[in-house]
C-alpha angles and dihedrals in degrees: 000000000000125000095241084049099045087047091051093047090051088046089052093047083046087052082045105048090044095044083070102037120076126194121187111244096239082058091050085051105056098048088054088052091049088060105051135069110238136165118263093251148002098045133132122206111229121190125188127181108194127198102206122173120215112183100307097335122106122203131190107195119185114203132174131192145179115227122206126168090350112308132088132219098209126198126192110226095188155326127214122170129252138242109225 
């Protein structure tokens, strides 16, 4: 099995454990924001998935990020590629 191959075959269990589980959005909130270093007070939480093509590789990228004053510390939760 190739490395490209055994990748896509773990992304594909991973599509197939969380297509049948199912966690409630205010869960999946907390654990971010237990990840993540933020001010006491006064900040927002952003999230951004992107779609980007490079050659002929695409790239799906989640990032999430907390904004205060301003300015936002993003981190990057995951990339899988796509299948387009």
């Amino acid at each position: 099995m190739t490395n490209s191959t055994r990748k896509d075959s773990e992304y594909r269990k991973a599509q197939r454990l969380f297509e049948k589980f199912a966690m409630p959005l205010q869960d999946i909130g907390f654990f971010v924001l237990s990840q993540v270093t933020k001010p006491k007070k006064d900040w927002t939480l952003s999230m951004d998935r992107t779609k980007w093509k490079f050659d002929k590789t695409h790239i799906n990228i989640l990032v999430v990020g907390v904004v205060f004053q301003g300015y936002c510390n993003a981190y990057r939760l995951g990339s899988a590629p796509s299948k387009n």
